[in-house]
Each structure stands twice: as structure tokens, then as C-alpha cells.
mmCIF file as gemmi writes it, N, C-alpha and C atoms, coordinates in Angstrom:
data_model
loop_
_atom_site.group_PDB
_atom_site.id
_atom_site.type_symbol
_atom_site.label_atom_id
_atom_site.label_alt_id
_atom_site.label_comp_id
_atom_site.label_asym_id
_atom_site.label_entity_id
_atom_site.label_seq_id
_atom_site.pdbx_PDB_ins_code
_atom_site.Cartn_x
_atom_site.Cartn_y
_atom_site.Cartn_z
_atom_site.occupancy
_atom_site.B_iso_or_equiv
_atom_site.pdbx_formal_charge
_atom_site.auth_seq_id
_atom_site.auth_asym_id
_atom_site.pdbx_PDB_model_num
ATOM 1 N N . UNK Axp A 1 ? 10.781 -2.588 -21.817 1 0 ? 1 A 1
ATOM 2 C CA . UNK Axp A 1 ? 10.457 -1.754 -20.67 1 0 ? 1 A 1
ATOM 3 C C . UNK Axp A 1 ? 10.119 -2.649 -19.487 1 0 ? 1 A 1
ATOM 4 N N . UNK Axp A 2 ? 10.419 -2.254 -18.076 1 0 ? 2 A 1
ATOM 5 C CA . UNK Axp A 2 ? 10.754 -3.559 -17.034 1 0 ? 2 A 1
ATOM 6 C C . UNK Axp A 2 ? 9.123 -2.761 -16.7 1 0 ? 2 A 1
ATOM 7 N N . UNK Axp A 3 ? 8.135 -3.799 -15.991 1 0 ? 3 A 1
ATOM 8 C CA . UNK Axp A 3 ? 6.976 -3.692 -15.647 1 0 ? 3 A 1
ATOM 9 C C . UNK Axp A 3 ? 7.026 -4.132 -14.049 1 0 ? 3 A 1
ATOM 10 N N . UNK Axp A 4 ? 6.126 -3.143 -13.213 1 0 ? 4 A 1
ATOM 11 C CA . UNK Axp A 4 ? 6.274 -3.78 -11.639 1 0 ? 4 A 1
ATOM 12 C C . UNK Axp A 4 ? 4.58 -3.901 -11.517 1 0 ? 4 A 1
ATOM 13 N N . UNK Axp A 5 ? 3.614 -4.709 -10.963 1 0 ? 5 A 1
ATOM 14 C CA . UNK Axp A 5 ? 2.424 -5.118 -11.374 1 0 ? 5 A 1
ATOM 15 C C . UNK Axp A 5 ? 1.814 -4.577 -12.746 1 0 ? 5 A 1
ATOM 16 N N . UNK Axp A 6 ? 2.137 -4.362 -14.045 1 0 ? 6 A 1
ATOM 17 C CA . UNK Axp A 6 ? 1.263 -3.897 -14.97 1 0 ? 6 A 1
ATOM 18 C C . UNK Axp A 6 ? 1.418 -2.348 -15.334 1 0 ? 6 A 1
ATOM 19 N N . UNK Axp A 7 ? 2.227 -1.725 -14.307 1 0 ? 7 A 1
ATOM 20 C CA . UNK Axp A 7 ? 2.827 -0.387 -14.083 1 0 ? 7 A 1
ATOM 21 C C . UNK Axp A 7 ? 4.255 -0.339 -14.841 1 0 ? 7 A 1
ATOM 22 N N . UNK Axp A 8 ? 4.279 0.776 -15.934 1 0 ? 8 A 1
ATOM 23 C CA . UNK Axp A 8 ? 5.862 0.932 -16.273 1 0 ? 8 A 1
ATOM 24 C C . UNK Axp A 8 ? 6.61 1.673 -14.498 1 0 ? 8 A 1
ATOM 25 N N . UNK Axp A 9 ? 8.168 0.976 -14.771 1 0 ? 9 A 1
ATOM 26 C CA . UNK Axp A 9 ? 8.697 1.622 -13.984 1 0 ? 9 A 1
ATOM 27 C C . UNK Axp A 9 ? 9.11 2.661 -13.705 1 0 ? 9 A 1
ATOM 28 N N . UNK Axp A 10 ? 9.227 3.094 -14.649 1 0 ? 10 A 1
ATOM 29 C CA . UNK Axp A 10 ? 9.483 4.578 -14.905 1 0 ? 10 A 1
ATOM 30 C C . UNK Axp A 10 ? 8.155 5.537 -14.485 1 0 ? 10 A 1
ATOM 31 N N . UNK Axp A 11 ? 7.166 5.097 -14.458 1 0 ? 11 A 1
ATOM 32 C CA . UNK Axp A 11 ? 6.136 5.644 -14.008 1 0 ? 11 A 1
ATOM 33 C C . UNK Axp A 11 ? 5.888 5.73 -12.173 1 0 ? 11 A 1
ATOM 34 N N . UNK Axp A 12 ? 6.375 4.277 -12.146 1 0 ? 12 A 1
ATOM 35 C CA . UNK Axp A 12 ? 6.707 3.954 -10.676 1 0 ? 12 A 1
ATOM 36 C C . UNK Axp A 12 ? 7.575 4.905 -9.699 1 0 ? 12 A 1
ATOM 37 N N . UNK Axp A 13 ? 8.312 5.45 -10.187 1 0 ? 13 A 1
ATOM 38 C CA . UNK Axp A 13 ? 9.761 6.481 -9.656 1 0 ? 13 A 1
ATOM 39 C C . UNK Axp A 13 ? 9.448 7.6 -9.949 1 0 ? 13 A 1
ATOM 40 N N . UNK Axp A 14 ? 8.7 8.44 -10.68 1 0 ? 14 A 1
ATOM 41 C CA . UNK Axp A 14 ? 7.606 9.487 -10.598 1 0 ? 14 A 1
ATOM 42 C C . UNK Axp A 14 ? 6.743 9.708 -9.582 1 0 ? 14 A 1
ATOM 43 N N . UNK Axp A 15 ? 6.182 8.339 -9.318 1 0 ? 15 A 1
ATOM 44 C CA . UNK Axp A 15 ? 5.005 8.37 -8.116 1 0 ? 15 A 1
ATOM 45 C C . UNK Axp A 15 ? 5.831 8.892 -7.153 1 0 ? 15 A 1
ATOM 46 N N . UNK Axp A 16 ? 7.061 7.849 -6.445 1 0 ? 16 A 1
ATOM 47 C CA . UNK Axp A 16 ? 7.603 7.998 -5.4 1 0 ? 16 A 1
ATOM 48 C C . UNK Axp A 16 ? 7.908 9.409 -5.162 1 0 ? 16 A 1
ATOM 49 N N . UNK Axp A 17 ? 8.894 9.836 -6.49 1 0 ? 17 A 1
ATOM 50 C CA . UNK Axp A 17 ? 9.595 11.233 -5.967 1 0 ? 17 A 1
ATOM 51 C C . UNK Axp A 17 ? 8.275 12.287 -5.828 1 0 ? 17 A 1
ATOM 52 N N . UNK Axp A 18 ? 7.268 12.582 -6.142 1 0 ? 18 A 1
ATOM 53 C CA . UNK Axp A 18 ? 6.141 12.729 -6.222 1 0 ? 18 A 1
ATOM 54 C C . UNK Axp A 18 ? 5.669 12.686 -4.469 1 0 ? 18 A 1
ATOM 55 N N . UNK Axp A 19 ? 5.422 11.781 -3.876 1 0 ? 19 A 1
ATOM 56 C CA . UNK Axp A 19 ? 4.862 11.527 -2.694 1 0 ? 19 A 1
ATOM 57 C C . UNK Axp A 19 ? 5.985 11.815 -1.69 1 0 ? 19 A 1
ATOM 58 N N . UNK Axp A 20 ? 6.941 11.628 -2.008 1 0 ? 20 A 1
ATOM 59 C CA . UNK Axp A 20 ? 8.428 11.764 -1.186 1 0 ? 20 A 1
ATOM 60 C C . UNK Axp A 20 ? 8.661 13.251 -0.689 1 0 ? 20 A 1
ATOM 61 N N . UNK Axp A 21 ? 8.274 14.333 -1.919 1 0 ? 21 A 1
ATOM 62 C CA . UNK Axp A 21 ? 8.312 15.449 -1.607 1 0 ? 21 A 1
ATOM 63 C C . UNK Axp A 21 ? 7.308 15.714 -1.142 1 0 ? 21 A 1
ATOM 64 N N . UNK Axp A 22 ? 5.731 15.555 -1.417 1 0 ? 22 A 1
ATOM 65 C CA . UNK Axp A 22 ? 4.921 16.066 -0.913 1 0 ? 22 A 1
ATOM 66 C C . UNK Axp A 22 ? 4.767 15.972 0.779 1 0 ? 22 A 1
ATOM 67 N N . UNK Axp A 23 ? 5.325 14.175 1.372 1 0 ? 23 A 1
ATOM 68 C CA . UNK Axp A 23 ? 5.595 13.859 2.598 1 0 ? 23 A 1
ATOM 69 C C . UNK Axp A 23 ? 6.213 15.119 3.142 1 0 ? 23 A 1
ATOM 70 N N . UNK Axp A 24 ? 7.691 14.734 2.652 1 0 ? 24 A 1
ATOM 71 C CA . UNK Axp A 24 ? 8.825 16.026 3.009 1 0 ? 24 A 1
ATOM 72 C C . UNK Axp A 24 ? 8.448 17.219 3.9 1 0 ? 24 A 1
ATOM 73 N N . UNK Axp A 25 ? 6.865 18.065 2.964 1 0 ? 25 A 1
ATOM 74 C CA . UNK Axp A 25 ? 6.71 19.394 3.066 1 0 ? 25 A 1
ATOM 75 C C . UNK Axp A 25 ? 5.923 19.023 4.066 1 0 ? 25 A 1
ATOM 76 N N . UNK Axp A 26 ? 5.18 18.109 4.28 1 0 ? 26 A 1
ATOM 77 C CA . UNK Axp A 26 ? 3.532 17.752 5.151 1 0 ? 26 A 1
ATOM 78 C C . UNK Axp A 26 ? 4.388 18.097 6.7 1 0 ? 26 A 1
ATOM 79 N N . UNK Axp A 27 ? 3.144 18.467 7.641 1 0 ? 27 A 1
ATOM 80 C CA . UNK Axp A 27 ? 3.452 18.831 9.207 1 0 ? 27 A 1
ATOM 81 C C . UNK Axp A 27 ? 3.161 17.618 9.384 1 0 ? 27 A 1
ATOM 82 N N . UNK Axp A 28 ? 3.68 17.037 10.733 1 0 ? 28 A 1
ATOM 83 C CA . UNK Axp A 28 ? 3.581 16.446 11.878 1 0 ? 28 A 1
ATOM 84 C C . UNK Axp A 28 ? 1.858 15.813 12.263 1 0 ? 28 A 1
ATOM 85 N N . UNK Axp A 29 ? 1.126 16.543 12.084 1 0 ? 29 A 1
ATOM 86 C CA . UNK Axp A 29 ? -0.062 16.459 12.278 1 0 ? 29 A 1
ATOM 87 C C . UNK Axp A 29 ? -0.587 16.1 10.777 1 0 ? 29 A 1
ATOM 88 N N . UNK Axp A 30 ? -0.351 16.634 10 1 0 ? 30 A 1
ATOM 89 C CA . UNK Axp A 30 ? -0.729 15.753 8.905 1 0 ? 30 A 1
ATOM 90 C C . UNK Axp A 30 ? -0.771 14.385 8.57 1 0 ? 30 A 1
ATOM 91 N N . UNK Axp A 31 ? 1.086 14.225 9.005 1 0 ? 31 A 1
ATOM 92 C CA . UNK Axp A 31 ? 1.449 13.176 8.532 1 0 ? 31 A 1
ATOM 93 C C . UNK Axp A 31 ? 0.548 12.096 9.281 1 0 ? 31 A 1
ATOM 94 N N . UNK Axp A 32 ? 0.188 12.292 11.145 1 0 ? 32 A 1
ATOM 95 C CA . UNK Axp A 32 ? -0.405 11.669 11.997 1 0 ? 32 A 1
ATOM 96 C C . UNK Axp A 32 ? -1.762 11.055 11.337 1 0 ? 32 A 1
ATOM 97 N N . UNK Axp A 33 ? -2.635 12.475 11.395 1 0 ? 33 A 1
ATOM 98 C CA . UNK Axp A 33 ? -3.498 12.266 10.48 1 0 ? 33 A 1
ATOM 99 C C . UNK Axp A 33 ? -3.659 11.194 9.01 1 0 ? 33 A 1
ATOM 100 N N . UNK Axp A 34 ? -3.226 11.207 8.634 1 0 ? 34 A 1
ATOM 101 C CA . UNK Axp A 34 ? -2.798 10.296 7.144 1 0 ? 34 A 1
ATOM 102 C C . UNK Axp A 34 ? -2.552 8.899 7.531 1 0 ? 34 A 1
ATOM 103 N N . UNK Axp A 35 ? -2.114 8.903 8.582 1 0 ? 35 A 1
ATOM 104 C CA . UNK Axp A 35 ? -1.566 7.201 9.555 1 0 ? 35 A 1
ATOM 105 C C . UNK Axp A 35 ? -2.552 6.79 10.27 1 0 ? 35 A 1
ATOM 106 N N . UNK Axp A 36 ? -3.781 7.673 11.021 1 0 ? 36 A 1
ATOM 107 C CA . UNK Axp A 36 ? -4.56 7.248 11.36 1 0 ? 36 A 1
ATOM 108 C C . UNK Axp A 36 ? -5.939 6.723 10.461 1 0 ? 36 A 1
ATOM 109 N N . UNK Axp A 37 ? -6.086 7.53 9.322 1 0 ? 37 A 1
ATOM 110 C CA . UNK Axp A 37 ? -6.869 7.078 7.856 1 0 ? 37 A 1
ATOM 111 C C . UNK Axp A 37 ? -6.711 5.668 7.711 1 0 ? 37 A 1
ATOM 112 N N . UNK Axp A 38 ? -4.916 5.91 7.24 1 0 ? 38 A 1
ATOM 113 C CA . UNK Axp A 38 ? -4.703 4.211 6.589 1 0 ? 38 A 1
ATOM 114 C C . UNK Axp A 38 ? -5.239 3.448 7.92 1 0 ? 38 A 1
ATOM 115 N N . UNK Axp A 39 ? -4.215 3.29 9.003 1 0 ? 39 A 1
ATOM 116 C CA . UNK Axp A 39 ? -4.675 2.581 9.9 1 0 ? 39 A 1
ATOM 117 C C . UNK Axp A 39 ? -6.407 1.818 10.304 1 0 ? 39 A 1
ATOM 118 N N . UNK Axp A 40 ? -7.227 3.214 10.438 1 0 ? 40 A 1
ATOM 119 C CA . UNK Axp A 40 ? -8.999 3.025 10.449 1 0 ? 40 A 1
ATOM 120 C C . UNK Axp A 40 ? -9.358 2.139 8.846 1 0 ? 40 A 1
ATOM 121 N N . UNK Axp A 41 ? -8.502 2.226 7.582 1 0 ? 41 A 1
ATOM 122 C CA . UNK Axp A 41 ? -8.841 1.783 6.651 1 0 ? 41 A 1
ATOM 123 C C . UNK Axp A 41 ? -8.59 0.606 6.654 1 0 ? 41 A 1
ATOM 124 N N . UNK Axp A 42 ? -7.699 -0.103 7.32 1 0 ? 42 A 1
ATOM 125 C CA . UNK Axp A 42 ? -6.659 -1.102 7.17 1 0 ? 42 A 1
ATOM 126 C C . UNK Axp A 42 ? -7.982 -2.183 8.287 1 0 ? 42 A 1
ATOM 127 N N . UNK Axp A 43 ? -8.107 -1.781 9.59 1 0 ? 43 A 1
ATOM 128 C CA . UNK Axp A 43 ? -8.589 -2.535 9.995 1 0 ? 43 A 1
ATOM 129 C C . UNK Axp A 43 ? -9.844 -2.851 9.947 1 0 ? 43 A 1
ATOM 130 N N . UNK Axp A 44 ? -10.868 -1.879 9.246 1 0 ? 44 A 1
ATOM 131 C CA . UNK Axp A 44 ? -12.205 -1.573 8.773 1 0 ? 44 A 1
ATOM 132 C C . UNK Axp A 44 ? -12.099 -2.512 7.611 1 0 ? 44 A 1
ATOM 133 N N . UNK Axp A 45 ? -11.408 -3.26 6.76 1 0 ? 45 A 1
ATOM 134 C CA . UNK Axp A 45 ? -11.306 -3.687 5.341 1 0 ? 45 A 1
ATOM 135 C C . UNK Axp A 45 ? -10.2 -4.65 5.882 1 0 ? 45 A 1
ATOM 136 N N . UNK Axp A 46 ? -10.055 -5.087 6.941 1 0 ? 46 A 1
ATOM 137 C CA . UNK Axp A 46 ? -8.771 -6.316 6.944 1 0 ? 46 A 1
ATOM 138 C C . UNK Axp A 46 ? -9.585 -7.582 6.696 1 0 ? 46 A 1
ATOM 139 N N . UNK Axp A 47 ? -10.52 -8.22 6.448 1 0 ? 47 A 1
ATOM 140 C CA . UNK Axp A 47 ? -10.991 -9.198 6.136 1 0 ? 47 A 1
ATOM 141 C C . UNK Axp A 47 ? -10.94 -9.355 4.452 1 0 ? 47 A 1
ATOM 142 N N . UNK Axp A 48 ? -11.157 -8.267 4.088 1 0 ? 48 A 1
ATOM 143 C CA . UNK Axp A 48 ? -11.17 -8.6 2.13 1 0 ? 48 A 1
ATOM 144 C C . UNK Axp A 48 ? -9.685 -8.399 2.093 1 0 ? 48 A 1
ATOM 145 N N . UNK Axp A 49 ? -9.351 -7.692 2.884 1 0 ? 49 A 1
ATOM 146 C CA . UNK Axp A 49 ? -7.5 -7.525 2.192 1 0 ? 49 A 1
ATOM 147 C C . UNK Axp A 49 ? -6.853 -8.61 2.328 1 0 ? 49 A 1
ATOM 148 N N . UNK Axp A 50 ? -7.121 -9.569 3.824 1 0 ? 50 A 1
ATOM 149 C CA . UNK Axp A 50 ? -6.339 -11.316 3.727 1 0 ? 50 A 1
ATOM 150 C C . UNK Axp A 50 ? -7.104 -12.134 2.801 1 0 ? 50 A 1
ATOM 151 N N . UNK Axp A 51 ? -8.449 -11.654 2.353 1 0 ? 51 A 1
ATOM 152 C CA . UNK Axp A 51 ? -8.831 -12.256 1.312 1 0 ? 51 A 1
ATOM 153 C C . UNK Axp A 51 ? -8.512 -11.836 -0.13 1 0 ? 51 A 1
ATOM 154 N N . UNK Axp A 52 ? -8.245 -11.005 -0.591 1 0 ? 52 A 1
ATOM 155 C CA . UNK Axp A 52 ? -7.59 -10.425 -2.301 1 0 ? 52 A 1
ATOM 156 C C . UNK Axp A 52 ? -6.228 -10.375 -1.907 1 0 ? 52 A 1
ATOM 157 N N . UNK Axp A 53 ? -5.482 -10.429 -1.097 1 0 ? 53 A 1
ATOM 158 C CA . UNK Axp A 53 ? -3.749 -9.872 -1.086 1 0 ? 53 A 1
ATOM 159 C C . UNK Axp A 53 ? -3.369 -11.555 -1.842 1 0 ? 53 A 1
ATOM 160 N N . UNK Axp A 54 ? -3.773 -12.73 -1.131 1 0 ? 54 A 1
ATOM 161 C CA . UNK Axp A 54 ? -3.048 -13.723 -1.663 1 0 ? 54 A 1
ATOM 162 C C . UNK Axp A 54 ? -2.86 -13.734 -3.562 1 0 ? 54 A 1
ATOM 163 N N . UNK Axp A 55 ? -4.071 -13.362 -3.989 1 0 ? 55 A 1
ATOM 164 C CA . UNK Axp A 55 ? -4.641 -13.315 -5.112 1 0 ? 55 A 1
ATOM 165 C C . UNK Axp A 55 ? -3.076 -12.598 -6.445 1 0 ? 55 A 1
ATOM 166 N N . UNK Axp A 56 ? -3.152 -11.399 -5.536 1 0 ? 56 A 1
ATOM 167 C CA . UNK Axp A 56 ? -1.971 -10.466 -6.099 1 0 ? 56 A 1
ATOM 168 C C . UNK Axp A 56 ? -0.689 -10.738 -5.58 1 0 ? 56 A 1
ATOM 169 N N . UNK Axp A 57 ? -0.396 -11.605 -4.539 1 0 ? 57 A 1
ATOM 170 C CA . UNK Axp A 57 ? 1.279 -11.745 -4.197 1 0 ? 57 A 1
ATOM 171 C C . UNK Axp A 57 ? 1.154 -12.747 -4.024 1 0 ? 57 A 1
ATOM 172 N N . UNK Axp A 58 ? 1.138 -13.777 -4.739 1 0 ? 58 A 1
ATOM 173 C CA . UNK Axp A 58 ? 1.25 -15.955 -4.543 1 0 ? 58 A 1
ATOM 174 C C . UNK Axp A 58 ? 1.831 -16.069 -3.3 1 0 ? 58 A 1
ATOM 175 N N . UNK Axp A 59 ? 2.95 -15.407 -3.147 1 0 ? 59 A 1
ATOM 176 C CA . UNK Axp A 59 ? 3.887 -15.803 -2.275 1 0 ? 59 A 1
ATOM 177 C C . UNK Axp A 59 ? 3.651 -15.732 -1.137 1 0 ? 59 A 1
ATOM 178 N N . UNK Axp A 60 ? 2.466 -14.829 -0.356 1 0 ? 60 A 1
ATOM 179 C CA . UNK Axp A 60 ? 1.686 -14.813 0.884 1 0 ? 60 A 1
ATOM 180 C C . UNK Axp A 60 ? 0.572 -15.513 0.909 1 0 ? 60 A 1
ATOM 181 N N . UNK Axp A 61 ? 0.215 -16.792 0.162 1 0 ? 61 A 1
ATOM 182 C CA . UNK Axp A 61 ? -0.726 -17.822 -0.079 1 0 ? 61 A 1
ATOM 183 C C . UNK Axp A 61 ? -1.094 -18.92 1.075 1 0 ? 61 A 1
ATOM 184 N N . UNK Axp A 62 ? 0.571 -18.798 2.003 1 0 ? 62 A 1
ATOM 185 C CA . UNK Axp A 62 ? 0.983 -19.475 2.908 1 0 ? 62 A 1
ATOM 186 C C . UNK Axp A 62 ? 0.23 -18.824 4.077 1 0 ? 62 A 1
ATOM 187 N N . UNK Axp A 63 ? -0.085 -18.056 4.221 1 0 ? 63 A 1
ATOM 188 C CA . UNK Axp A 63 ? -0.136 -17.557 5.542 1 0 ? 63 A 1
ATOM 189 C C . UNK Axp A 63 ? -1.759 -17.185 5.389 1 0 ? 63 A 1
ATOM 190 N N . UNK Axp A 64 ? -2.535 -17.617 4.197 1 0 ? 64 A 1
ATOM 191 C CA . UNK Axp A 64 ? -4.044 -17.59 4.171 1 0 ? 64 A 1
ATOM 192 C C . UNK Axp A 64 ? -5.012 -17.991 5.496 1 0 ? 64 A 1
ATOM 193 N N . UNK Axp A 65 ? -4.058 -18.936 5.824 1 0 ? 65 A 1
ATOM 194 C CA . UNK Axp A 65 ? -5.339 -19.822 7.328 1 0 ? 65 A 1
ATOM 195 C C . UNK Axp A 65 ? -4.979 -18.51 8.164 1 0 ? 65 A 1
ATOM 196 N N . UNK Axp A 66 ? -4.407 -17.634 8.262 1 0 ? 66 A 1
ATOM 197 C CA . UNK Axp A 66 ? -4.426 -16.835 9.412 1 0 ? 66 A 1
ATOM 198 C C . UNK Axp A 66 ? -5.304 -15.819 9.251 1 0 ? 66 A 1
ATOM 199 N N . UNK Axp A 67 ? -5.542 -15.487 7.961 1 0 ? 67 A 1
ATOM 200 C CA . UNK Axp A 67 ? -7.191 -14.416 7.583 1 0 ? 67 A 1
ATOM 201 C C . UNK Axp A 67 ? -7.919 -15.344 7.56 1 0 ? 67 A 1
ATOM 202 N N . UNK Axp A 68 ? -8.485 -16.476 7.359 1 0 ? 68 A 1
ATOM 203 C CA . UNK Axp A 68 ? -9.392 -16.959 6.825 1 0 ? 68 A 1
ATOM 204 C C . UNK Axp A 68 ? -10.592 -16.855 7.795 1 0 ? 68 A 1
């Protein structure tokens, strides 16, 4: 069974079609709403996220001095 972080994939393609439709049905204002969350979340918590992201993707290890 192919694994994408620790997640079967098959579980993975559930999520999507899952969120894909629920997007689909969502208004305009929802969707806004939902972008402004992540967004307020993203920059409220951007100091631990350039600090744990390297942790989980090696491959952005490079670009650490720019959170640090």
C-alpha cells in the first residue's frame, strides 16, 4: 500500500473528493471567509511553522535562515 506522510493513499483521495465537493457547494462568502481564517492563522503561527515545516519536508531546510 503506497503511503503519503504516514497516511494510506487511498485515504488521501477520500479526503480530497470529500473537500472538493463540499468547496463546490460553499458560497462566495464562505469560501472568503475560510481564506481569511487560514490567512489570520498562517500569519499569527508563521514563526513555529518556518520553525516545524523544515522538520517534515528536508527539502525546505534550505531556506531556514529566512524564518529564523
Amino acid at each position: 500500500m503506497r503511503m503519503a506522510s504516514g497516511i494510506p493513499v487511498s485515504k488521501l483521495c477520500r479526503v480530497r473528493s470529500c473537500v472538493a465537493q463540499v468547496w463546490r457547494r460553499s458560497s462566495f462568502r464562505q469560501r472568503r471567509l475560510l481564506l481569511r481564517v487560514l490567512l489570520k492563522y498562517i500569519v499569527d503561527n508563521q514563526e513555529t511553522i518556518c520553525r516545524c515545516l523544515p522538520r517534515c519536508l528536508p527539502a525546505l531546510s534550505v531556506d531556514r535562515p529566512a524564518c529564523a
